[in-house]
C-alpha positions in Angstrom: 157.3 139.8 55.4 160.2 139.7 57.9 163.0 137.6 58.7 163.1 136.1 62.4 166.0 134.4 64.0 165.7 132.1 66.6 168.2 131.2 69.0 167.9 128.4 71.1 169.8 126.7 73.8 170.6 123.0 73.0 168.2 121.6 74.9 165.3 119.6 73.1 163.0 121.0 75.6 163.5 124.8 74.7 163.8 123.8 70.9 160.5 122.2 70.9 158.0 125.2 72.0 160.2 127.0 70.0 159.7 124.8 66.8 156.2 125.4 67.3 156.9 129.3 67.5 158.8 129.0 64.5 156.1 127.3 62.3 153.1 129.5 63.5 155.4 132.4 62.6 156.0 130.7 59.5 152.6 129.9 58.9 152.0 133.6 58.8 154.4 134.5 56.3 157.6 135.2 57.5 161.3 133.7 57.0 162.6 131.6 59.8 165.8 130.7 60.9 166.4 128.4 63.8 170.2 128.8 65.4 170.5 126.1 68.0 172.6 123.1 68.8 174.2 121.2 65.8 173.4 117.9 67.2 169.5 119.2 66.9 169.8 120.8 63.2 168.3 117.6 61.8 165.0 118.1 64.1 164.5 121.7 62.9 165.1 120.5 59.2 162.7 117.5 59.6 160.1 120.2 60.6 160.7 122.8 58.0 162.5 125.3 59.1 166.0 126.6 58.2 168.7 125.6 60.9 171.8 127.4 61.6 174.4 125.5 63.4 176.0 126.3 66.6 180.0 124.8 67.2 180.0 121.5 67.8 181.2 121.6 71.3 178.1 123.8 72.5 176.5 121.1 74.5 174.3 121.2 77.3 174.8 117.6 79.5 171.8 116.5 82.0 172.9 117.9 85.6 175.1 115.7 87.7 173.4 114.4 90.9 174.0 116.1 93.8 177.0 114.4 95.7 176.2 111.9 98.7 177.6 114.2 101.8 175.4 117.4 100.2 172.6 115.1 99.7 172.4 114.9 103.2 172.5 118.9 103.5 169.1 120.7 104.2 166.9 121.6 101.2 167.8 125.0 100.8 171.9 124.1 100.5 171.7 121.3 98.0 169.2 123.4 96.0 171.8 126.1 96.0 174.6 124.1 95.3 172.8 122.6 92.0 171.7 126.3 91.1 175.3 126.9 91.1 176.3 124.6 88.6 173.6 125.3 86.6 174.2 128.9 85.9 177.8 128.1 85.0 177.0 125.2 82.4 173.5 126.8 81.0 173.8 130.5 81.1 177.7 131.2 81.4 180.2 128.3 79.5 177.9 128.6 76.1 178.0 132.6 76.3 180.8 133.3 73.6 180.5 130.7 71.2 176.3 131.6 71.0 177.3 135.0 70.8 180.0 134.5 68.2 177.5 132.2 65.9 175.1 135.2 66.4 177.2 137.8 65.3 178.3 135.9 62.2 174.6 135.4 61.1 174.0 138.8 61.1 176.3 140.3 59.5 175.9 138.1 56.4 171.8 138.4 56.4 169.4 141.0 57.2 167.1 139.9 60.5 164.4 142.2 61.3 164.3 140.7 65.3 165.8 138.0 67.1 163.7 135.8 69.4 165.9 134.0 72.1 164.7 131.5 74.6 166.1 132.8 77.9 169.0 130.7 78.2 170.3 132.0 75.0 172.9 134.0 76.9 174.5 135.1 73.8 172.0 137.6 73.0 173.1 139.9 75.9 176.5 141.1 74.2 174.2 143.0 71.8 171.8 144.2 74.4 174.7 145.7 76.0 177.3 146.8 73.6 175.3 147.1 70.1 173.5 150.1 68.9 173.1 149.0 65.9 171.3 145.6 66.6 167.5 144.3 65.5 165.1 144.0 68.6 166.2 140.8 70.9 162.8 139.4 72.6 162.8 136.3 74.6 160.7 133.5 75.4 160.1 132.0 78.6 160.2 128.1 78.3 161.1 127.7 81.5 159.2 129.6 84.8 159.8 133.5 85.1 163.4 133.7 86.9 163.5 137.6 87.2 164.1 138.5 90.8 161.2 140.4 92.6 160.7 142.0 95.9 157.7 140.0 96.6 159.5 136.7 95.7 162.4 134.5 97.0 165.2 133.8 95.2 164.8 131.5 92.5 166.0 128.1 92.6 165.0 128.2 96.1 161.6 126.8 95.3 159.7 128.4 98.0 156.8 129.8 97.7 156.5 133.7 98.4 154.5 134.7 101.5 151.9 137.9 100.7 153.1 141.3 102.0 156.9 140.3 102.4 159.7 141.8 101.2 162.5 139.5 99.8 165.0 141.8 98.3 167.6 141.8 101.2 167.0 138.2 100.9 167.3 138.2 97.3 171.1 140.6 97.7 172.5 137.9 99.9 171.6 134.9 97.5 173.4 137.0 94.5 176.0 138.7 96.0 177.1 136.2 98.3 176.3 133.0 97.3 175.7 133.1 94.0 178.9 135.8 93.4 181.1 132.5 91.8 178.3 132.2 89.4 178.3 135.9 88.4 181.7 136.3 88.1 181.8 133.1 85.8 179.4 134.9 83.9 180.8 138.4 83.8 184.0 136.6 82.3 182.1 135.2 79.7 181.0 138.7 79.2 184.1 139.8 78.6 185.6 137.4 76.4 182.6 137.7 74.3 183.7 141.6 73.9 181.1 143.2 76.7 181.4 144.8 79.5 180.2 143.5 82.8 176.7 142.6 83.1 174.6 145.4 84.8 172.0 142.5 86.3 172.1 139.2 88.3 172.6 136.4 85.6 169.2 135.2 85.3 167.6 138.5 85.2 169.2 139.2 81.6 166.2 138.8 79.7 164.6 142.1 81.7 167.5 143.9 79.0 165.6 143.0 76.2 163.0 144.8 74.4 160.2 141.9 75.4 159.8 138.8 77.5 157.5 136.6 76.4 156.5 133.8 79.2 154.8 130.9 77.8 152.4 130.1 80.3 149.3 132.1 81.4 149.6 134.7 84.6 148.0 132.7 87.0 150.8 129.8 86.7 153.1 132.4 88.0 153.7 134.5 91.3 152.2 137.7 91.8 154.6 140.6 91.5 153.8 144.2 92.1 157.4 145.4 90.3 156.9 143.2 86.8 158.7 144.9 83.9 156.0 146.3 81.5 158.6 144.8 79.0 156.9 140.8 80.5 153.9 139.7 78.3 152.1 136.4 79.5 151.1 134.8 76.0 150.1 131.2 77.2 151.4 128.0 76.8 153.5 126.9 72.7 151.6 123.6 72.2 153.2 121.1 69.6 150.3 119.5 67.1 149.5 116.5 66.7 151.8 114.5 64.7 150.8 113.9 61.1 151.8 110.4 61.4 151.9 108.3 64.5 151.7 104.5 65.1 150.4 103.9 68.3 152.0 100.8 70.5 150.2 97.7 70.7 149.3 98.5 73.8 147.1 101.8 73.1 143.6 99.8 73.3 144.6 99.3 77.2 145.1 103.3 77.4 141.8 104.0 75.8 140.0 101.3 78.1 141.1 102.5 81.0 139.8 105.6 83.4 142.6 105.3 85.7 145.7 106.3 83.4 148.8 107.5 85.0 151.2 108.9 83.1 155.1 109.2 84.2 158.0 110.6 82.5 161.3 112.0 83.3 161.1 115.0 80.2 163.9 114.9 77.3 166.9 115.6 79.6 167.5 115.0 82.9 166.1 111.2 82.2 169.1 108.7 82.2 168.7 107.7 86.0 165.0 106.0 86.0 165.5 105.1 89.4 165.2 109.0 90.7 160.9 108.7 89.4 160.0 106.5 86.7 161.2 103.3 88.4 159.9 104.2 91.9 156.5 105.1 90.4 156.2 101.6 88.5 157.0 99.9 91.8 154.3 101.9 93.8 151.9 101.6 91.8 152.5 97.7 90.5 149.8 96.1 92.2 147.0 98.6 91.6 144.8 97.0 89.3 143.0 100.1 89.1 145.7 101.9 87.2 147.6 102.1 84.1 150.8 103.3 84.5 151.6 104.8 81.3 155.9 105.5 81.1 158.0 107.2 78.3 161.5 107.0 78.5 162.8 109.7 76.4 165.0 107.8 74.2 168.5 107.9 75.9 171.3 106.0 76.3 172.2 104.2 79.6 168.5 103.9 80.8 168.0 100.7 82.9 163.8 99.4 83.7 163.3 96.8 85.9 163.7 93.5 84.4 159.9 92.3 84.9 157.5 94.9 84.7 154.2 94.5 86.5 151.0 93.5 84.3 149.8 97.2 84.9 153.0 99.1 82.8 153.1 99.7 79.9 157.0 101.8 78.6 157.5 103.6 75.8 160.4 105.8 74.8 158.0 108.5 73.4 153.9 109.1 73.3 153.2 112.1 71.6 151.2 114.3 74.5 148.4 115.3 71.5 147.4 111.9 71.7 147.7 110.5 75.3 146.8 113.2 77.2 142.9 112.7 76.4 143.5 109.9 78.6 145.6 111.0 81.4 143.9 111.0 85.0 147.5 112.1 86.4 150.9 113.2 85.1 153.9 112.4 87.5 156.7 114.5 85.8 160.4 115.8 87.3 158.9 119.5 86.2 159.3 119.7 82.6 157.9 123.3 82.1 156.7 122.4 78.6 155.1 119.2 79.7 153.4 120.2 83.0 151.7 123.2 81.3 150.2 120.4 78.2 148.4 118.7 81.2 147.4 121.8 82.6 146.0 122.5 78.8 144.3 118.8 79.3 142.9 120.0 82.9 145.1 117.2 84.5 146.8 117.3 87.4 149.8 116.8 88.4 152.6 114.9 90.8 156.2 116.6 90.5 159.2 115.5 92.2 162.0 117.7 90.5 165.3 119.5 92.4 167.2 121.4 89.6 166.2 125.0 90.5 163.9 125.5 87.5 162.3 121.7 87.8 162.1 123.1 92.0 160.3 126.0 90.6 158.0 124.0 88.4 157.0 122.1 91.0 156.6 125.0 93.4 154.1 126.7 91.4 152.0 123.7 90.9 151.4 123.4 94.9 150.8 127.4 94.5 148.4 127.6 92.0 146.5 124.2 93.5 146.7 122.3 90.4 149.0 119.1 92.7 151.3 118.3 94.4 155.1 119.2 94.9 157.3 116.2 96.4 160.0 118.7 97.2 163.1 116.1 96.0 163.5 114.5 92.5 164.3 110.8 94.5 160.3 110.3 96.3 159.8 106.9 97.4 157.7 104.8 95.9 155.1 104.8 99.3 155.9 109.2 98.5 154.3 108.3 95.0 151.5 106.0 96.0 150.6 108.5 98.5 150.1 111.3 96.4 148.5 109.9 93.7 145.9 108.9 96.1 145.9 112.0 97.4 145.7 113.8 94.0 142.8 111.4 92.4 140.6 111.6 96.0 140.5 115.2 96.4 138.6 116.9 93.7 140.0 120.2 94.4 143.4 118.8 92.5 141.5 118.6 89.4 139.0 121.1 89.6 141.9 123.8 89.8 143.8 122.3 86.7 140.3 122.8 84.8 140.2 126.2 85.7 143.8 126.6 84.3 142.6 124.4 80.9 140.3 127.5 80.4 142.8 129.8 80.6 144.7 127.9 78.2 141.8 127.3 75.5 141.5 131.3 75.5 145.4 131.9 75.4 146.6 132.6 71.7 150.0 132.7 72.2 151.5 132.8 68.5 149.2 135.6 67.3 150.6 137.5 70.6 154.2 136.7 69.2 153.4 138.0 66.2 152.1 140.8 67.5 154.9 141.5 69.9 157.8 141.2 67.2 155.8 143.2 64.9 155.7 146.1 67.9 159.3 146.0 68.2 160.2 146.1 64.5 158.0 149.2 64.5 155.9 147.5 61.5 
């Protein structure tokens, strides 16, 4: 059997549909290694897979807030200005030391293909400069960033109007306003013994021999000029846990229809105030409701002092077990989590504003499955709003059971298989 290596970014949600990659891969025979953060080696070893380290100092911190004067900026500027940031720190700063730690792998162990989420921006140096390299394949956990004619620029989070064509629109963004980005990038290029990158940042992954988005077509936007190379596979859905204890709360959650379910993901959640917060004060007095609220487990988080008799807060619910029960999932735009409702047929409220949480909740409002709040700071009258809005008309939910279908027929690690098997020419 082969020998796959997977590189992920340290982010905890890349590693997890990756995990689950890993272990169906596994499952199937083949060696796994897991290359990703060193402060997440102990979560690959607790599931059984081999981690590989990355330096210490490869960290990936939640994104800053926008600053008060920008805040006050239209949409489209603040958006920009967070994109910005977000190249450098995701895509351009860990570029070297990935690479490096890449490098060093394979040239003490054979690897018959490296899958790499696509923020693993070390992979590129072999795309570009090594002949002798294994197949590099990448995995989209987060929504397709590859730039299109028929679609804006992404980070933008607007939604593509039919028949128009976006790629003078698309030049300016990357050779303008995004040119501090990509020449951040291009240095990190460099230094990591490449030459200059041939593509926009986040179009990268169109170099490698497969992209492999984790969701199913209709989640994304139509595009007349997709690489052949781009394989929808469906949504990586983490089992149930073979052991979980649930709160002593969990009769409540089974009791009730009306269970909403909000959660700021596993990174961008030390501010509560931005949703959780707000969506525990607007929905406080509404007997009605169960507001169901995980944390995430990090430091510096601050609840109200009283909750209302309708909350119940955890820092973490495994989805396999409360989704069942969910009537509607406010979220910042976790890609992972939004597309575990959609695999529930729930639908959803997202308020997010980095430019892939922006693009989550873009394609939600697109597809029909909720609503998009278009910040990641609603109100809580926003919130109570839209949840009305979202449980009264059926056509919320009835789209997000179409998309459960979709799901149910997906089988996304047989497709892996499938594709890594293609490439190694086995």
């Amino acid at each position: 059997m082969a020998h796959y290596l997977l590189a992920v970014s340290p982010l905890p949600g890349h590693l997890m549909p990756m995990l689950t990659i890993g272990l169906g891969l596994q499952s199937l025979g083949h060696r796994i290694t897991v290359l990703t953060g060193a402060q997440l080696c102990d979560t690959v070893a607790a599931s059984g897979l081999d981690p590989v380290a990355l330096p210490v100092d490869v960290r990936i911190e939640p994104p800053a807030a926008a600053p008060a004067p920008l805040r006050r900026l239209p949409t489209p500027v603040r958006r920009f200005w967070l994109g910005r940031a977000e190249l450098r720190a995701v895509y351009a700063e860990p570029l070297g030391e990935q690479a490096d730690a890449l490098r060093a792998i394979l040239r003490t162990q054979p690897v018959d293909a490296i899958l790499a989420d696509v923020t693993f921006t070390g992979a590129l140096p072999l795309l570009l400069d090594d002949s002798a390299r294994p197949p590099v394949l990448c995995c989209g956990v987060s929504p397709l960033t590859l730039t299109s004619a028929d679609t804006p620029p992404f980070g933008l989070a607007w939604q593509p109007r039919p028949g128009r064509d976006y790629r003078r629109m698309n030049a300016v963004a990357h050779r303008v306003i995004m040119r501090g980005s990509q020449r951040a990038f291009d240095r990190a290029l460099r230094r990591a013994g490449a030459g200059r990158s041939p593509v926009f940042i986040s179009d990268w992954p169109r170099l490698a021999d497969g992209l492999l988005q984790l969701t199913v077509r209709d989640f994304e936007y139509p595009r007349g000029d997709l690489p052949p190379t781009v394989e929808y596979v469906g949504p990586v859905l983490p089992t149930a846990p073979s052991t979980f204890e649930p709160p002593h709360w969990w009769d409540d959650v089974c009791a009730t229809a009306g269970v909403v379910l909000v959660t700021q993901g596993t990174h961008d959640n030390v501010d509560l105030d931005q949703l959780i917060n707000p969506t525990l004060e607007a929905l406080g007095d509404r007997r009605d409701l169960l507001v169901v609220a995980t944390t995430g487990r990090r430091a510096g988080q601050r609840l109200p002092r009283r909750l209302a008799d309708n909350a119940r807060v955890a820092d973490w619910v495994p989805y396999s077990a409360l989704m069942p029960y969910v009537d509607v999932m406010i979220t910042n735009g976790g890609y992972g989590g939004v597309q575990f409702a959609l695999s529930h047929g729930v639908p959803l409220i997202v308020a997010g504003e980095t430019s892939d949480k922006a693009e989550v909740a873009a394609r939600v409002a697109y597809s029909g499955v909720g609503v998009d709040l278009a910040t990641a700071t609603p109100s809580p009258a926003t919130i109570r709003a839209a949840v009305a809005d979202v449980r009264e008309d059926g056509a919320y939910r009835g789209a997000a059971q179409r998309f459960r279908s979709e799901i149910e027929d997906a089988t996304p690690i047989d497709s892996i298989a499938n594709a890594l098997k293609r490439c190694c020419g086995t």
